[in-house]
Phi, psi and omega in degrees: 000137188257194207278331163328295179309329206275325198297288206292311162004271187303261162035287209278331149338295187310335234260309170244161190277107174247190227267320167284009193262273154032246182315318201278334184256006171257017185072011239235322208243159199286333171272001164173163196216211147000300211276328196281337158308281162342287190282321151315302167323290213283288167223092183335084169234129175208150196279185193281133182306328169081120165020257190315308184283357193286307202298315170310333171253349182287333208250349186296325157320326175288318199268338166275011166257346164290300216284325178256353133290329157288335184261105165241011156274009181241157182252161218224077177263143172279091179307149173333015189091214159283105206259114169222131198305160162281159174089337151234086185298295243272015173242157201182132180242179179197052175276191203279296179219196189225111178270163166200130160239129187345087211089357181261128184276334205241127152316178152219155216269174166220122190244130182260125170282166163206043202276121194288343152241199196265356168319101162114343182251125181284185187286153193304112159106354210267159166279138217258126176223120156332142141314096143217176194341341160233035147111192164161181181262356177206147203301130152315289166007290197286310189303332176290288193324305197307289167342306207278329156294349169263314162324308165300359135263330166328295182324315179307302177270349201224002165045049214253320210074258183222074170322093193292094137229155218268161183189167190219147205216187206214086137241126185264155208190118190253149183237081193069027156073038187200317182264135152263132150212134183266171168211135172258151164268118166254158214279174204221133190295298197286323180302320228274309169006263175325310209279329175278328185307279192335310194300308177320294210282330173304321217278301189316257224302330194238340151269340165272298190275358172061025182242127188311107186283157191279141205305110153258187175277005186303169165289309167296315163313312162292332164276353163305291204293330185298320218250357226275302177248027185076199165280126189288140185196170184085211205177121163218156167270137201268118174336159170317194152037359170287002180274349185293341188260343177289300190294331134273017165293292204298321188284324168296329197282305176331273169349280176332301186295317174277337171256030142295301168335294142002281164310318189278323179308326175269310172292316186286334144280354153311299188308317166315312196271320174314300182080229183269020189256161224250333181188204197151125173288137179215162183232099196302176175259025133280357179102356199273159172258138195239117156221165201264151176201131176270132179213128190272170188213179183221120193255215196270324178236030168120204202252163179204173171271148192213138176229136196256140173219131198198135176300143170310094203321311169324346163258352179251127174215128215253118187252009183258120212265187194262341218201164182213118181285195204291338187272029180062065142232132211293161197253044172192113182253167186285165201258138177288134192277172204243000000 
């Protein structure tokens, strides 16, 4: 895509809610949120896609070309670009490829991935379970976007709106350039429900209505705000009630300092206690079972230790739910085992 290309791009972003817009405005993706969407939207500002994501759009041919040795009974197509259903201009999707299988009229969409690690991702072949608070097989974040493009082609193709009937999706994910693992979604009615209900109404009130959703804790949202006003220079006096955002800055970075300490204090009696051995079961004091893992590295300045710590899968099953339709009931229960 050249630097043109990418300019009008970006344009036809702003116009609608797309499937990566999605996790940032439900609060869901840890790199960006509300606010930093808002300012896209809004008065087009946007932070830099950054290393990893450039390299992550360099390899996706590479990873839909994985996806379709594995499937060689599907054909692997490049959709049309940005795609937005009638009737709801104001959502869009772009996904990554297109499945089409043999005797089937409607795609399924396939959202493509790059991660450098095996965090937040289950085994290869697993049914895609949100990543929350007790675990699942794929990152939430990815798990919305992916949903939110299989809406966005139901529509497309079949002008159904949000079909309770069964339907599927695709994410595939290369993993430090050495794992392929696929994953299916199967559509869920009720998620997609909420996640349009929620989406509608952010886009009406903060984008139609121009009104600024509040300041979060994202990465993007500081890198938005670094770039926002230039070199810093002058002295103003700061609205009324802003010491309150100086006094917790302060009490946090303190905190921050003592449980860095802490932390490092506590990894250096693992490593102690691990000795050569590579990992090792310990029984928390709730009783849960834990195991710990050492894994040496090699830095700039020689090699060093990182600890992993991660529940046994037979236990992680994930009950938390990711949404609430308009009556609070959540659109995700724990899941039966499989």
């Amino acid at each position: 895509m050249t630097p043109e290309e990418r300019t009008a791009w970006l344009e036809d972003r702003r116009l609608s809610l797309g499937a990566s817009d999605v996790p940032q405005v439900l609060g869901l993706s840890r790199w960006g949120g509300p606010w930093q969407v808002w300012a896209s939207k809004v008065h087009g500002i946007d932070s830099d896609p950054g290393i990893p994501a450039r390299v992550g759009l360099a390899l996706e041919d590479l990873v839909a070309e994985l996806f379709a040795e594995r499937c060689p009974d599907a054909e692997v197509a490049m959709p049309p670009g940005l795609v937005r259903p009638e009737g709801d201009a104001w959502a869009h999707a772009t996904p990554d490829r297109w499945v089409l299988w043999p005797g089937q009229d409607a795609p399924e969409a396939l959202q493509i991935k790059t991660s450098r690690s095996a965090k937040g991702w289950g085994p290869d072949g697993s049914m895609a379970i949100p990543d929350t608070e007790d675990g699942g097989t794929v990152p939430a974040a990815y798990y919305v976007q992916t949903m939110w493009e299989m809406w966005i082609t139901l529509r497309i193709h079949d002008e159904q709106g949000i079909p309770a009937g069964a339907a599927r999706g695709w994410l595939a994910v290369l993993i430090g350039n050495a794992d392929f693992r696929v994953y299916q979604l199967e559509w869920d009615p009720a998620l997609v429900r909420a996640m349009v209900t929620r989406c509608k109404a952010w886009w009406e009130a903060h984008v139609i209505g121009r009104e600024a959703p509040p300041i979060d804790s994202t990465y993007a949202c500081g890198d938005v705000l670094a770039g926002l006003h230039g070199q810093p220079q002058g002295v103003i006096a700061l609205p009324e009630g802003m010491g309150t955002w100086v006094d917790v800055y302060l009490r946090s970075m303190r905190q921050r300092r003592t449980y860095d300490r802490e932390a490092r204090q506590a990894k250096n009696w693992i490593l102690e206690m691990l000795g050569g051995a590579r990992s090792g079961l310990v029984i928390m004091p709730n009783g849960e079972r834990i195991e710990v893992s050492r894994h040496l590295r090699q830095g700039r300045s020689g090699p060093y230790n990182t600890i992993s710590i991660r529940t046994p899968p037979a236990s992680r099953r994930p009950t938390v739910p990711l949404l609430e339709d308009e009556h609070g009931i959540p659109t995700y229960r724990a899941m039966e085992a499989r």
